[in-house]
TIDO-529709 format. One record per residue (C-alpha): chain; x, y, z; residue in three letters. Coordinates in nm, 4 decimals, decimal comma. Example, Ala and Ser with C-alpha at 12.3 -4.5 7.8 and 13.67 -1.06 7.14 Angstrom:
<recs>
<rec><chain>A</chain><px>1,2300</px><py>-0,4500</py><pz>0,7800</pz><resn>Ala</resn></rec>
<rec><chain>A</chain><px>1,3670</px><py>-0,1060</py><pz>0,7140</pz><resn>Ser</resn></rec>
</recs>
This chain:
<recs>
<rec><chain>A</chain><px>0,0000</px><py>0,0000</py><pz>0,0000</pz><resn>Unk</resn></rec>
<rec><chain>A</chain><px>0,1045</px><py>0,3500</py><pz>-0,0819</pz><resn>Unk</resn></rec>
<rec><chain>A</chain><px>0,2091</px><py>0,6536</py><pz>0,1510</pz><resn>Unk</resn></rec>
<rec><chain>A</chain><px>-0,1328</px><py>0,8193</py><pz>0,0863</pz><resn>Unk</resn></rec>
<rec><chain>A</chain><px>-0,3795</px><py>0,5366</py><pz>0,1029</pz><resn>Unk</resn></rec>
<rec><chain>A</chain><px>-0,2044</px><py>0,4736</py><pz>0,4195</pz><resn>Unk</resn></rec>
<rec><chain>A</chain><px>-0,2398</px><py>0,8091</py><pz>0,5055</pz><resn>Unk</resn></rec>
<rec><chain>A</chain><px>-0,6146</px><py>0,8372</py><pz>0,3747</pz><resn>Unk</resn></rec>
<rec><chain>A</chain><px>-0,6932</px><py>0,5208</py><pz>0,6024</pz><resn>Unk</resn></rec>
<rec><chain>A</chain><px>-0,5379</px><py>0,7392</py><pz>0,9447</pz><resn>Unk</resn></rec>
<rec><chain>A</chain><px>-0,7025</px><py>0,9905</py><pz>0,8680</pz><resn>Unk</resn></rec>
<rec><chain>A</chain><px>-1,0317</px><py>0,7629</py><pz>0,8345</pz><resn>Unk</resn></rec>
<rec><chain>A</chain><px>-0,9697</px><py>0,5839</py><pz>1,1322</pz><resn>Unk</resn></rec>
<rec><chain>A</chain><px>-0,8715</px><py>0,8909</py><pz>1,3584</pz><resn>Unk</resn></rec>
<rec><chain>A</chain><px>-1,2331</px><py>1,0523</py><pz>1,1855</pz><resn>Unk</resn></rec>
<rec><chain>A</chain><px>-1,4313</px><py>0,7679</py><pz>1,3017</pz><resn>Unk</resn></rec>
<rec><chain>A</chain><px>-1,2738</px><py>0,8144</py><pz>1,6874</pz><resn>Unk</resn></rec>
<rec><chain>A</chain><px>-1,4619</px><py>1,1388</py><pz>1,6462</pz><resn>Unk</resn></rec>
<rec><chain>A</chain><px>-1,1421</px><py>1,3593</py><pz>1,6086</pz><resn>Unk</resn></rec>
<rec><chain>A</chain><px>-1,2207</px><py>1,6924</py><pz>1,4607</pz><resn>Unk</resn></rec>
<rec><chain>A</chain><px>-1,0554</px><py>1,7564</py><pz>1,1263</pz><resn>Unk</resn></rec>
<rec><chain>A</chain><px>-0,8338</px><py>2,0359</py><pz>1,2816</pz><resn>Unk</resn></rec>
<rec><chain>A</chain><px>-0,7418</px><py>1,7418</py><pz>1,5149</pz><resn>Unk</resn></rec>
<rec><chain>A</chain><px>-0,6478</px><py>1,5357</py><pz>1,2553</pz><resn>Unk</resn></rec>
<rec><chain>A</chain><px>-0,4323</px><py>1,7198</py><pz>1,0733</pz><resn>Unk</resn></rec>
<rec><chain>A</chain><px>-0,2592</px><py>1,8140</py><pz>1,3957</pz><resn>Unk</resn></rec>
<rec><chain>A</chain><px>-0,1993</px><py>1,4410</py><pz>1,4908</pz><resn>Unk</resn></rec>
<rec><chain>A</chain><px>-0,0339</px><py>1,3905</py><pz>1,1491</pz><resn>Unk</resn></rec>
<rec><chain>A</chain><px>0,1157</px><py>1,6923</py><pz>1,0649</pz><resn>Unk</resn></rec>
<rec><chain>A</chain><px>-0,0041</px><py>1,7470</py><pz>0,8054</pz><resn>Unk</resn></rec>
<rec><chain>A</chain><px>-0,2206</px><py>2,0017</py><pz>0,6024</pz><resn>Unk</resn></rec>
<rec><chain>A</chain><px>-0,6031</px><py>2,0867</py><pz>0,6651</pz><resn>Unk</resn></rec>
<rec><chain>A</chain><px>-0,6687</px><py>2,0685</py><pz>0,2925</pz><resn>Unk</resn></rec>
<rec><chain>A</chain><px>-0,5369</px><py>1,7397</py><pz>0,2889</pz><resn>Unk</resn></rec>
<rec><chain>A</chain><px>-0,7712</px><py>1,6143</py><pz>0,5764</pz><resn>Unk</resn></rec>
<rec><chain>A</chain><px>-1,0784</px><py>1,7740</py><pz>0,4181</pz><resn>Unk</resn></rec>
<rec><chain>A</chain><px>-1,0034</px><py>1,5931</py><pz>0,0423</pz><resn>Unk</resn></rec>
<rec><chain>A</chain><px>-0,9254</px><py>1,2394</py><pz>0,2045</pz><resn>Unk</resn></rec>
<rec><chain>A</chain><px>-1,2577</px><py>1,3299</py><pz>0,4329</pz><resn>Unk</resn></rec>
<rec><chain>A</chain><px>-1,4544</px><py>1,4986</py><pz>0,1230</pz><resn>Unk</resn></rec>
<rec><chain>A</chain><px>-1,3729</px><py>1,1282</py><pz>-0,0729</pz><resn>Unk</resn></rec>
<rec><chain>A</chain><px>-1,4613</px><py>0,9322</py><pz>0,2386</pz><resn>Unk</resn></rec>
<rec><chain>A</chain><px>-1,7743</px><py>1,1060</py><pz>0,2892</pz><resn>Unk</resn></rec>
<rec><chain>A</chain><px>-1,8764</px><py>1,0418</py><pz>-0,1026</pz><resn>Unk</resn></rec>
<rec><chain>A</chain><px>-1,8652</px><py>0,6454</py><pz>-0,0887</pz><resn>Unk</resn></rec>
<rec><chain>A</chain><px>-2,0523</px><py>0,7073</py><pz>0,1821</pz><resn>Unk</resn></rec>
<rec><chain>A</chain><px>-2,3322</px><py>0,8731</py><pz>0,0135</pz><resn>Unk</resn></rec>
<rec><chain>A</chain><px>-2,2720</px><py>0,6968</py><pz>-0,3468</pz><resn>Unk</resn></rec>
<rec><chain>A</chain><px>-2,4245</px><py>0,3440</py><pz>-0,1167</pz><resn>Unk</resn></rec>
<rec><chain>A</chain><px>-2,7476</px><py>0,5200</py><pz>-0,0458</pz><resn>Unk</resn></rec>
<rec><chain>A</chain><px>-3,0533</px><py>0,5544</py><pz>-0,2757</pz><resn>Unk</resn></rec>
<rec><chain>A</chain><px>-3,1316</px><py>0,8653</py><pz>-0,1913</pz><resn>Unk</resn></rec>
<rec><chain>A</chain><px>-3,4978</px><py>0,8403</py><pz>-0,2195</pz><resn>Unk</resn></rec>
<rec><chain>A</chain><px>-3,7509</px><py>1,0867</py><pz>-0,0540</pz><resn>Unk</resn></rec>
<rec><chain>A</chain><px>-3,8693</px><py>0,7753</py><pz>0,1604</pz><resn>Unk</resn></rec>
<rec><chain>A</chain><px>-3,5878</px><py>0,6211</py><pz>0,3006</pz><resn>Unk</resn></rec>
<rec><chain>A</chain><px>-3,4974</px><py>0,9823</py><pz>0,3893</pz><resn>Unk</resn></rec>
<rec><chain>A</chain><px>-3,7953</px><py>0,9770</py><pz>0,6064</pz><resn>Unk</resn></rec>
<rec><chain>A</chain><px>-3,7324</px><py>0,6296</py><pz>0,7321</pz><resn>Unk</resn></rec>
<rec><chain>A</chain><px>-3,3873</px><py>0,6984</py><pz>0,8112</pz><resn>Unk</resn></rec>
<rec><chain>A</chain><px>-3,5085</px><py>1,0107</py><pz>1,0227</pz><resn>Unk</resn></rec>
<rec><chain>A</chain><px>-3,7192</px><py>0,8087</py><pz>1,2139</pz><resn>Unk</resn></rec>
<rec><chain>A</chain><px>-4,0657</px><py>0,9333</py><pz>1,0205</pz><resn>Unk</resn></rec>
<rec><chain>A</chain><px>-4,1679</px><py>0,6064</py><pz>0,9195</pz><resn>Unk</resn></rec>
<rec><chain>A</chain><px>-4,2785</px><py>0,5345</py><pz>0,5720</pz><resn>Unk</resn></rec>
<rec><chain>A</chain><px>-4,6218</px><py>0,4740</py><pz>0,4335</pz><resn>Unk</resn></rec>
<rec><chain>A</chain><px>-4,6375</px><py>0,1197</py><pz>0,5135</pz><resn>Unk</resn></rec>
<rec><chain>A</chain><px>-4,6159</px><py>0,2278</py><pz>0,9030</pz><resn>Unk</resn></rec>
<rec><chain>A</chain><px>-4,9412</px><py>0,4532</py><pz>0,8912</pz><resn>Unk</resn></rec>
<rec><chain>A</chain><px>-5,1437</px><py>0,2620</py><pz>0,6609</pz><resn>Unk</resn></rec>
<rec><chain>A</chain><px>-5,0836</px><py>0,3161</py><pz>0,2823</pz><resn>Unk</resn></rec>
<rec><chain>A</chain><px>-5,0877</px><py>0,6129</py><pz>0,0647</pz><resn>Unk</resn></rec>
<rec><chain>A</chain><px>-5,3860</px><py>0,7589</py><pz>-0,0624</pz><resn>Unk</resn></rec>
<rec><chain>A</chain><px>-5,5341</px><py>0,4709</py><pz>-0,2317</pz><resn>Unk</resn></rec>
<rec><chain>A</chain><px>-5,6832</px><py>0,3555</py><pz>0,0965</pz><resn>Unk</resn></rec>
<rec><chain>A</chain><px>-5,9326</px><py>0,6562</py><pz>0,0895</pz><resn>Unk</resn></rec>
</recs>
């Protein structure tokens, strides 16, 4: 493994222990940009595994979905 995937997995790791990104970049000595890109890419796969619907949205949210309050309006 390369210098900056092993850097890019540190600076995952030390994210996930709920260090801030100032933090981060601290710890490693290195540059705040460089935190926020590895973060910024981290942070897209993140998203890119959701569906992003309007519904699981809700779900997610803790709204429920129309299943939990009966149907839509086709039970009227």
């Amino acid at each position: 493994m390369g210098r900056m995937s092993e850097l890019s997995l540190q600076i995952e790791e030390l994210y996930e222990q709920g260090l801030s990104i100032q933090a981060i970049a601290t710890e490693l000595d290195i540059p705040l940009d460089w935190v926020q890109a590895a973060l910024y890419d981290y942070d897209e796969s993140i998203f890119d595994s959701m569906d992003g619907d309007e519904a699981s949205g809700l779900a997610s949210a803790g709204w429920g979905t129309d299943e939990d309050y009966g149907g839509g309006c086709d039970m009227l």
